[in-house]
Backbone as CSV, one residue per row, in Angstrom:
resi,resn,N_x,N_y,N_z,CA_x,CA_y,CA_z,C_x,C_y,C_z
1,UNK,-7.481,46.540,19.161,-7.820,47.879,19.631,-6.811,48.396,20.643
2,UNK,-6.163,47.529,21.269,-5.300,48.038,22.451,-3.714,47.607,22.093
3,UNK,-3.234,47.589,22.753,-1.445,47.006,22.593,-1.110,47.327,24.134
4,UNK,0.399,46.196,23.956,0.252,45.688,25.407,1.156,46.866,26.548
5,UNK,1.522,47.991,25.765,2.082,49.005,26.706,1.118,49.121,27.999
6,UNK,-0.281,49.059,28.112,-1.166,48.778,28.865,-1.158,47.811,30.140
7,UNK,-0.467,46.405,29.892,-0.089,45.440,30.575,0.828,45.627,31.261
8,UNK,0.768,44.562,32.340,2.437,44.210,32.786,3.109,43.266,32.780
9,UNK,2.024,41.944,32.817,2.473,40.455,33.064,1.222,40.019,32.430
10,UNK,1.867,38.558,32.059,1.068,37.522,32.157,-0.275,37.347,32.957
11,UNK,0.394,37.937,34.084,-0.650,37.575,35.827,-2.005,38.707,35.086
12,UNK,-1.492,39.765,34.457,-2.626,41.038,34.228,-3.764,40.361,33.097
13,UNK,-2.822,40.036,32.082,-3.491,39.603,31.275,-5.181,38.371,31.433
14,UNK,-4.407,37.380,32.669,-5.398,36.403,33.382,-6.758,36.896,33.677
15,UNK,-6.774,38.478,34.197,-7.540,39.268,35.020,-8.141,39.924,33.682
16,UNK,-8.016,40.641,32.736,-8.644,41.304,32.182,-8.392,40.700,30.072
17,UNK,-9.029,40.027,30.272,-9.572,39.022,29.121,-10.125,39.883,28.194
18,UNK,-9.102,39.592,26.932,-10.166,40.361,25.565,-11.154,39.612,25.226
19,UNK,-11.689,40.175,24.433,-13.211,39.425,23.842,-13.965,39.979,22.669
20,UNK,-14.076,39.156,21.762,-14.973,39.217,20.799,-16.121,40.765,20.405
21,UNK,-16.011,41.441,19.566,-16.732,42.509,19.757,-17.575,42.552,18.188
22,UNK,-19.092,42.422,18.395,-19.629,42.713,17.331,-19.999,43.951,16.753
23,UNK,-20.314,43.933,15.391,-20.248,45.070,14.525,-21.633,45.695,14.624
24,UNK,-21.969,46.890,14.538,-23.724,47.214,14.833,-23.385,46.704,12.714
25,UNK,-24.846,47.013,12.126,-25.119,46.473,11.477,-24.544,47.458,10.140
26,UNK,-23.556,47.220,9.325,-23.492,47.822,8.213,-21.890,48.513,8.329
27,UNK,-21.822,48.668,9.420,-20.316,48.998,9.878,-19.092,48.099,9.542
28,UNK,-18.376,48.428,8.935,-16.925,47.509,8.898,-15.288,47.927,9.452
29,UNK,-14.828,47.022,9.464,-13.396,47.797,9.755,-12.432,46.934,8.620
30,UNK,-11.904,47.514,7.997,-10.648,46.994,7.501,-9.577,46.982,7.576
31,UNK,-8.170,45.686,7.128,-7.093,45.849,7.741,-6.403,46.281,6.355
32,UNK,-5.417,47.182,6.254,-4.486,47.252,5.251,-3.100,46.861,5.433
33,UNK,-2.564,46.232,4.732,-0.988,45.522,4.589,0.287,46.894,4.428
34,UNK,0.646,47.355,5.500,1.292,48.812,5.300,2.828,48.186,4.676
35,UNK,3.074,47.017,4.660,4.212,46.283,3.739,5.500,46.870,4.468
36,UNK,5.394,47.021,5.913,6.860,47.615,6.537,7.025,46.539,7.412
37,UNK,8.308,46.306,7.209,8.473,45.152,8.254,9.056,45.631,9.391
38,UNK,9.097,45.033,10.723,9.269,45.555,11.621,9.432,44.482,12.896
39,UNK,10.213,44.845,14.021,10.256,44.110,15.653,9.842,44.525,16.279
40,UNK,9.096,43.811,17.167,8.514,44.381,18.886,9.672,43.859,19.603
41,UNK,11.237,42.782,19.492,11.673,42.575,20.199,12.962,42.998,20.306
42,UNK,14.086,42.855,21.238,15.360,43.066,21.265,15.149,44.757,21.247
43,UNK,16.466,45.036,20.120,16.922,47.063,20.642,15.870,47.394,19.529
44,UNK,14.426,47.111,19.321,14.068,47.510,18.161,13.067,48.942,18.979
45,UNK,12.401,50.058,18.054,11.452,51.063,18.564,11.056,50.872,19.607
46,UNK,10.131,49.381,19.266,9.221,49.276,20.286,9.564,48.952,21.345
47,UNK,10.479,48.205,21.636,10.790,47.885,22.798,11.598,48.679,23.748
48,UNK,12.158,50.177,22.907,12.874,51.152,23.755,11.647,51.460,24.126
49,UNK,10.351,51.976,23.609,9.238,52.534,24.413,8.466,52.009,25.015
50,UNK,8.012,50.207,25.149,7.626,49.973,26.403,8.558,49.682,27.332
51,UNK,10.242,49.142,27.196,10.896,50.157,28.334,10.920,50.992,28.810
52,UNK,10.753,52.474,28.377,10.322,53.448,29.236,8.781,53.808,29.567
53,UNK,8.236,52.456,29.214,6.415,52.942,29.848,6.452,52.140,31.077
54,UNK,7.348,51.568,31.113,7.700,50.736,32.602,8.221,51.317,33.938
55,UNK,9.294,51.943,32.667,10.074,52.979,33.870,9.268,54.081,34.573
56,UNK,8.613,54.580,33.178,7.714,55.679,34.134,6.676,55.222,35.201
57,UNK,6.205,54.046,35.014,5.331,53.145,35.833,5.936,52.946,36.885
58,UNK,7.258,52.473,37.085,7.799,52.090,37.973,7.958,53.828,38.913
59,UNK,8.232,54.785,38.228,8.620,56.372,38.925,7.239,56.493,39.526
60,UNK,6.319,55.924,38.639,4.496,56.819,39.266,4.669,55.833,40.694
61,UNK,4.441,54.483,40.122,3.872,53.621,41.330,5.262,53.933,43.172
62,UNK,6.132,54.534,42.699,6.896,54.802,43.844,6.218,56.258,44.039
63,UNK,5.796,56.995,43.368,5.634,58.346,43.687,4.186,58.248,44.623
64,UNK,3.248,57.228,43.894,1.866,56.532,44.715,2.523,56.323,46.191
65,UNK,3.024,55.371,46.487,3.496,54.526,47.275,3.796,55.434,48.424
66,UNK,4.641,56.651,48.314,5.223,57.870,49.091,4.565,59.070,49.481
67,UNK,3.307,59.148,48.415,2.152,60.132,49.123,1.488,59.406,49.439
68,UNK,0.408,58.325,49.337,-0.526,57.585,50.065,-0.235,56.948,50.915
69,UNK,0.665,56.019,50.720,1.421,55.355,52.228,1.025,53.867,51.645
70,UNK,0.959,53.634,50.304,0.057,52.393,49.953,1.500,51.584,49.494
71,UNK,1.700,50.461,49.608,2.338,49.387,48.795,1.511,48.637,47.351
72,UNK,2.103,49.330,46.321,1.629,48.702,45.048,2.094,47.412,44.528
73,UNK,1.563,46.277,44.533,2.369,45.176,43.918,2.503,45.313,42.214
74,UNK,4.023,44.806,41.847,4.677,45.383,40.596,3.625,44.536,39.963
75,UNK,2.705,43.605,40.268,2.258,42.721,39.427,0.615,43.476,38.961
76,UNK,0.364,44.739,39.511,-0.437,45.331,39.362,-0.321,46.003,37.796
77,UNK,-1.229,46.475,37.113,-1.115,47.402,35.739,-1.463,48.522,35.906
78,UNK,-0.471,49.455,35.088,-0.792,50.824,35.204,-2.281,51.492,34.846
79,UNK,-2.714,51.112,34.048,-4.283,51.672,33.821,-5.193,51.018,34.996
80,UNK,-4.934,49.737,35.912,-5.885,49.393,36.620,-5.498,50.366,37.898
81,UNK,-4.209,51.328,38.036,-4.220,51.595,39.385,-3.962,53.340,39.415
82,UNK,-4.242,53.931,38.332,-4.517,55.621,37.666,-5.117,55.601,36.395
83,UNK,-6.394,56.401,36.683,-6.972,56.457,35.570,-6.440,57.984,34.639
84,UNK,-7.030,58.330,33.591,-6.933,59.095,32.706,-7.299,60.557,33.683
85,UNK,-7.972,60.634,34.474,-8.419,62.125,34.830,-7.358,62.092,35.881
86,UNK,-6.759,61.199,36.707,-6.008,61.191,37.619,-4.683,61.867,37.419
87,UNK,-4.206,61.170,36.038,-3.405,61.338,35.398,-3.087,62.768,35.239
88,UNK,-3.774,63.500,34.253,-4.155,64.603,33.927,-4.595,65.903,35.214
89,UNK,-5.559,65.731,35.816,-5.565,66.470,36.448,-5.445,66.175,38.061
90,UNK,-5.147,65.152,38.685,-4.815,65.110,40.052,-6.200,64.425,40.660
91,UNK,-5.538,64.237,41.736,-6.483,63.060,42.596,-5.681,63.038,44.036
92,UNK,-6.705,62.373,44.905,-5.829,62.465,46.419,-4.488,61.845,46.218
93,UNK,-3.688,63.035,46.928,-1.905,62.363,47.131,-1.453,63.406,46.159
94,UNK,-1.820,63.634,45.611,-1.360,64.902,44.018,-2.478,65.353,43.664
95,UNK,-2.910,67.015,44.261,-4.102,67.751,43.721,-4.105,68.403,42.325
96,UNK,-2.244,68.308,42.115,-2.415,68.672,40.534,-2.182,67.657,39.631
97,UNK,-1.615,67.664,38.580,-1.344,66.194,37.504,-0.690,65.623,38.402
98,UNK,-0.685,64.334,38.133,0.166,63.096,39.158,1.489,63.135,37.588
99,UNK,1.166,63.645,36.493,2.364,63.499,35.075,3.512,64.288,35.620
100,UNK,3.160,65.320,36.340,4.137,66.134,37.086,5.342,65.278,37.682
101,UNK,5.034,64.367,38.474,5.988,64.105,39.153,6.801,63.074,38.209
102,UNK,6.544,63.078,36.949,7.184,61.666,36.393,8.478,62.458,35.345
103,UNK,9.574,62.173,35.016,10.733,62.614,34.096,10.049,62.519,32.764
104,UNK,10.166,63.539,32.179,9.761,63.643,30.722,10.723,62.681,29.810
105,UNK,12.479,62.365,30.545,12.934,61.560,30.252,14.201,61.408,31.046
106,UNK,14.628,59.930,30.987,15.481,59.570,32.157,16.833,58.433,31.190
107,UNK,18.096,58.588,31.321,18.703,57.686,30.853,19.049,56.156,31.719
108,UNK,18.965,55.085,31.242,18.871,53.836,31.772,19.946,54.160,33.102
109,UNK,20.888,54.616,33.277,22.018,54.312,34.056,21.439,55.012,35.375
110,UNK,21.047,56.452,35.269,20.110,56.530,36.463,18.930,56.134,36.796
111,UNK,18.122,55.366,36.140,17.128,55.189,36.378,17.608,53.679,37.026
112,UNK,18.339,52.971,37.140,18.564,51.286,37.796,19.763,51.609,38.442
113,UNK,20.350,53.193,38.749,20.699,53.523,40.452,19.846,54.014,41.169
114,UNK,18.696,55.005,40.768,17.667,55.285,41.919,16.440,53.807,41.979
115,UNK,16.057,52.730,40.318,15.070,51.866,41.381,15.574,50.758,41.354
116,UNK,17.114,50.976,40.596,16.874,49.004,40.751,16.819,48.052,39.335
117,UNK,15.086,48.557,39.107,14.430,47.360,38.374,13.347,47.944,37.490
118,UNK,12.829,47.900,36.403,11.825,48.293,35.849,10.616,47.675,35.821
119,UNK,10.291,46.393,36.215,9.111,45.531,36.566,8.700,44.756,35.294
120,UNK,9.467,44.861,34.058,9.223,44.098,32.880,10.072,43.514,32.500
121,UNK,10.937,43.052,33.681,11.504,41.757,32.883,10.760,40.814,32.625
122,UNK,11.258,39.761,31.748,12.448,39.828,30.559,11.903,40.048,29.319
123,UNK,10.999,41.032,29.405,10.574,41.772,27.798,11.287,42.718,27.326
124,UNK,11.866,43.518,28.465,12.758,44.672,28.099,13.640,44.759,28.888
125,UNK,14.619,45.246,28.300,15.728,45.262,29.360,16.089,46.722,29.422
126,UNK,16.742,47.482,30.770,16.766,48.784,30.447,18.006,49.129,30.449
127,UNK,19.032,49.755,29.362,20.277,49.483,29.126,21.358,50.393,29.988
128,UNK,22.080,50.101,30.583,22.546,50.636,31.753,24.007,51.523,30.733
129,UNK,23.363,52.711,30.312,24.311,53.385,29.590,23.838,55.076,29.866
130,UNK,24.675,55.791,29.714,24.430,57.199,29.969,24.234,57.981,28.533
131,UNK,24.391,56.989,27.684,23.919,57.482,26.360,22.815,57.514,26.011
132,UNK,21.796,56.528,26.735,21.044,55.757,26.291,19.856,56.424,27.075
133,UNK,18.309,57.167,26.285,17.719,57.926,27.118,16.518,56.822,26.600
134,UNK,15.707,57.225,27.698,14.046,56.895,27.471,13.438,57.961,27.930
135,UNK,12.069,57.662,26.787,10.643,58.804,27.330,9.829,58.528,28.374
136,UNK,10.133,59.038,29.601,8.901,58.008,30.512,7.801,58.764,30.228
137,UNK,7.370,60.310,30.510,6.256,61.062,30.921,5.213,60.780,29.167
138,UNK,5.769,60.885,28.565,4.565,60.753,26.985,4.145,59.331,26.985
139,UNK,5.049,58.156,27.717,4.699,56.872,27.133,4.088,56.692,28.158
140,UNK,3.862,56.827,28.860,3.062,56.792,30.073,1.758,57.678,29.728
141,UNK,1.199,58.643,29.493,0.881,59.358,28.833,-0.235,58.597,27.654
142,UNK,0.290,58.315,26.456,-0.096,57.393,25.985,-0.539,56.185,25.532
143,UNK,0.298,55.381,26.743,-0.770,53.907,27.268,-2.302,54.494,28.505
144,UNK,-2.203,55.525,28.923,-3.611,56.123,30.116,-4.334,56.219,28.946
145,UNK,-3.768,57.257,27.837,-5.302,57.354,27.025,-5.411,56.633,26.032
146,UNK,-4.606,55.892,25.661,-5.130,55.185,25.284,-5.625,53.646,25.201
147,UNK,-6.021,53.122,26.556,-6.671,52.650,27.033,-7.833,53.710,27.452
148,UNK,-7.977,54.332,27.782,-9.432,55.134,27.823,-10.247,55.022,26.829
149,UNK,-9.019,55.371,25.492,-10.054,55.417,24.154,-10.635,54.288,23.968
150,UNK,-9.872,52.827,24.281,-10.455,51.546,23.561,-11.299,51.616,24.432
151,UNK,-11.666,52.136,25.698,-12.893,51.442,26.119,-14.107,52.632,25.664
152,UNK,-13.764,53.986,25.430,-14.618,54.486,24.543,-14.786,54.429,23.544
153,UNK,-14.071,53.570,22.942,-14.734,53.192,21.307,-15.790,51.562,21.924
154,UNK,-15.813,50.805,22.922,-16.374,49.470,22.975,-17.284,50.426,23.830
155,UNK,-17.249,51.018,24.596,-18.874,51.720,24.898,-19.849,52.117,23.812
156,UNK,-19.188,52.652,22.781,-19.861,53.057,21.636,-20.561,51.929,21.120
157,UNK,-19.461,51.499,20.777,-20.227,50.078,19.888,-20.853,49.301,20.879
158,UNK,-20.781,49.030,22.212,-21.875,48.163,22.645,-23.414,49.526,23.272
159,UNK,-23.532,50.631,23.378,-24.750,51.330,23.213,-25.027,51.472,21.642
160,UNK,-24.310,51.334,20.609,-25.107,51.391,19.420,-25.565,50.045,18.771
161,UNK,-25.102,48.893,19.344,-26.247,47.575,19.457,-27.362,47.454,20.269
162,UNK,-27.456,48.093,21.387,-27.999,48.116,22.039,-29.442,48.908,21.528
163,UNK,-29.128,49.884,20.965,-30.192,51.024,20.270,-29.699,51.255,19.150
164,UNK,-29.904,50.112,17.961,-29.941,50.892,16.391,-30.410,51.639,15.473
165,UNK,-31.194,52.070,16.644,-32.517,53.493,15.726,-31.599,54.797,16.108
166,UNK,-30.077,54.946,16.852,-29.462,56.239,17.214,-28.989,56.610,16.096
167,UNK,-28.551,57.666,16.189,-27.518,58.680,14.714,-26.513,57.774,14.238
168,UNK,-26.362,57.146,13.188,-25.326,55.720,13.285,-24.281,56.982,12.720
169,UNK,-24.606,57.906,12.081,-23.276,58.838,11.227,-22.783,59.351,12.528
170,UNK,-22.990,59.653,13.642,-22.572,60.221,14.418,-21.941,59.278,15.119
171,UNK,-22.428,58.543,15.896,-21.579,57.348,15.992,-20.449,56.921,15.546
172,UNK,-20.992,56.710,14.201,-19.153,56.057,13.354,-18.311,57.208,13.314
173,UNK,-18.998,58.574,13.003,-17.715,59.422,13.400,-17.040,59.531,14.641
174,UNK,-17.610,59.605,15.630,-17.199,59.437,17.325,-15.682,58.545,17.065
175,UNK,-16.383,57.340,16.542,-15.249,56.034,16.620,-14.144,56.651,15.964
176,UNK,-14.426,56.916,14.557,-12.896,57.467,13.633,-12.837,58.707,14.026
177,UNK,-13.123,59.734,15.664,-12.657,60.441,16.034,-11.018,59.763,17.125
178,UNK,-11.375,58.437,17.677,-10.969,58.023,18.714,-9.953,57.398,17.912
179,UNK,-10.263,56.726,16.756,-9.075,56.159,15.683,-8.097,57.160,15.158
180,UNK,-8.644,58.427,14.889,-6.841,59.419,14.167,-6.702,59.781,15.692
181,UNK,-7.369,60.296,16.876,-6.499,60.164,17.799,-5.338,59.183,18.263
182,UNK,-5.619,57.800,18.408,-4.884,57.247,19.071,-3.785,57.008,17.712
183,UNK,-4.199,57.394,16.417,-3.091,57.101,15.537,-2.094,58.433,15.662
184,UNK,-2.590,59.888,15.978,-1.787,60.623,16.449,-0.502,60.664,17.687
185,UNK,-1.544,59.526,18.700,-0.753,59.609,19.830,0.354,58.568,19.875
186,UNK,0.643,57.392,19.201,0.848,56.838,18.314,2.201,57.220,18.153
187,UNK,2.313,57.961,17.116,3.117,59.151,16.411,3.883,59.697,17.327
188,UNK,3.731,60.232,18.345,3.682,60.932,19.641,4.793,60.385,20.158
189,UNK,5.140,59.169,20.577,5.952,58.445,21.180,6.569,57.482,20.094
190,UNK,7.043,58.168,18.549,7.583,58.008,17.779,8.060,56.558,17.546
191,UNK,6.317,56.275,17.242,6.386,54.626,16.653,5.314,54.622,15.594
192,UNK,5.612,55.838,15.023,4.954,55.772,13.693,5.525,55.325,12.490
193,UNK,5.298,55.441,11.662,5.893,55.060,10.345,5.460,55.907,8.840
194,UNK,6.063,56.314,8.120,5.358,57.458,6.853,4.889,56.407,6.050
195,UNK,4.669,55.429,5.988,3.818,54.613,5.017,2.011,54.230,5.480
196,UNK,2.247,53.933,7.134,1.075,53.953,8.583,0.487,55.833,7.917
197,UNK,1.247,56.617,8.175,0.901,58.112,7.807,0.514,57.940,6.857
198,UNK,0.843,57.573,5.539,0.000,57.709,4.205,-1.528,57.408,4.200
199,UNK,-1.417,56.080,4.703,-2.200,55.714,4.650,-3.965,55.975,5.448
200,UNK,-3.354,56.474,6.359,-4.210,57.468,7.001,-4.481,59.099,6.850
201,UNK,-3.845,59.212,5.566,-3.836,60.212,5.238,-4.847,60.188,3.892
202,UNK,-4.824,59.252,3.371,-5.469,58.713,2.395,-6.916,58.690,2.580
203,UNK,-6.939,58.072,3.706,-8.529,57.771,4.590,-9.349,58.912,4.397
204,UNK,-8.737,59.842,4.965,-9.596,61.054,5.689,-9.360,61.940,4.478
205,UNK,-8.227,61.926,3.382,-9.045,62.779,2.115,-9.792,62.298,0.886
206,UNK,-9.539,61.488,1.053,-10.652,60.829,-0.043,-11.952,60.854,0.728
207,UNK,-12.657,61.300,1.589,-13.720,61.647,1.968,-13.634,61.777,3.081
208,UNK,-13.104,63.371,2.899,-13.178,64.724,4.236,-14.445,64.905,5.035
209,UNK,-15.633,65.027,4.247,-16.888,65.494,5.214,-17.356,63.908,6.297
210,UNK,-16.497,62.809,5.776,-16.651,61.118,6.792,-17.897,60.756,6.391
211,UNK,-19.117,60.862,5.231,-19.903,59.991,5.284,-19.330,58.408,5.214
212,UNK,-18.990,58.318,4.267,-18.361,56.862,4.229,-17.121,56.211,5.100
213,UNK,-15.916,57.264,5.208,-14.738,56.454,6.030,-15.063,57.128,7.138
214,UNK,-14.578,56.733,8.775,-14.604,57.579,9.317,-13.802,57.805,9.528
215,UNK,-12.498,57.473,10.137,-11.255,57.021,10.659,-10.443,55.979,10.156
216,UNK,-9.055,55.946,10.695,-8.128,55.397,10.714,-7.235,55.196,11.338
217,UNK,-6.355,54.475,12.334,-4.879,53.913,12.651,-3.817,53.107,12.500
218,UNK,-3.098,53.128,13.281,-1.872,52.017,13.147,-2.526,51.005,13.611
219,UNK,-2.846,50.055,13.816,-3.144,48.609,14.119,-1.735,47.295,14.350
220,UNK,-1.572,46.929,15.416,-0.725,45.696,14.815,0.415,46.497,15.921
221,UNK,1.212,45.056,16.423,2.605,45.985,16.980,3.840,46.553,16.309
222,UNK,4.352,47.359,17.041,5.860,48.121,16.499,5.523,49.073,15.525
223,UNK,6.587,49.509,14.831,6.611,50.131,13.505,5.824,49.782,12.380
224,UNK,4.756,50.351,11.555,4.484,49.944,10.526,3.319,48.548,10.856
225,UNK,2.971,48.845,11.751,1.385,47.783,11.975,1.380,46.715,11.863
């Protein structure tokens, strides 16, 4: 449900433990084989964009640091220390978006003369070239919500075990509302793939009104799931 643009370390991971999530009754999810092969490591997609979900992390947590007066340890994670409304619309230290203050995009060479360091080594490295740009403000952007969504899709599903006499059609649509979102957003920070697109394209017309499917996404890291 999540991917690790969300994380920062090892140390984060210790602290916030996945876990097992059951199905209310009749509900399924399936995986499809999108047959694209693909890297999360070295100069591949993915790893230019959680390089720059770092960087922008690294721009917020100094921008924190300089209106509140707070010292953030790098070993902290971005979703545990701004949430989604913070993000979006402001919170003490920034009454308007706190997205404001972050570069929509920054090339490696200035970004490691103004900080230095991006806080993810040695997963990514940030390439000290003036050719070479990253997205901070969308990828940043898109690890806030979506971590919001996974925990509003596991609210769902743990109040609809909880009470299986609720609207289950409404429900499962909720969920495959939160699924073509995050497969949009996804897209967004151009780690989609037109085969991932087909296939979710497939979903939602072969039965438009969602009794049966509700949704769909990318699943799986990098390009192509």
């Amino acid at each position: 449900l999540n991917c690790d643009l969300a994380k920062t370390s090892a140390l984060d991971r210790a602290v916030e433990p996945f876990r097992h999530v059951t199905l209310p009754h009749g509900l399924r999810i399936y995986a499809i084989d999108s047959g694209v092969r693909h890297s999360n490591s070295g100069g591949s997609d993915y790893a230019h964009v959680r390089c720059g979900t770092f960087m922008g992390r690294k721009m917020l947590f100094n921008e924190i640091e300089a209106r509140l007066g707070e010292d953030l340890a790098c070993e902290l994670s971005l979703c545990g220390t701004i949430d989604v409304d913070g993000w979006d619309n402001g919170s003490p230290g920034s009454p308007e978006s706190w997205s404001r203050h972050i570069d929509e995009e920054m090339t490696g060479e200035l970004f490691l003369a103004r900080f230095i360091r991006h806080d993810d080594e040695p997963y990514t490295e940030v390439r000290r070239s003036p050719d070479v740009k990253y997205a901070l403000r969308s990828t940043v952007h898109h690890a806030l919500h979506e971590n919001a969504r996974v925990k509003a899709f596991l609210n769902i599903i743990d109040s609809w075990l909880v009470d299986e006499n609720g609207d289950a059609l409404h429900r499962a649509r909720a969920l495959g509302d939160l699924m073509f979102a995050s497969h949009e957003s996804y897209n967004s920070i151009k780690l989609g793939s037109t085969e991932t697109d087909a296939i979710v394209a497939i979903v939602h017309d072969v039965d438009p009104q969602r009794n049966h499917l509700f949704g769909a996404k990318i699943t799986g890291g990098g390009c192509g799931g």
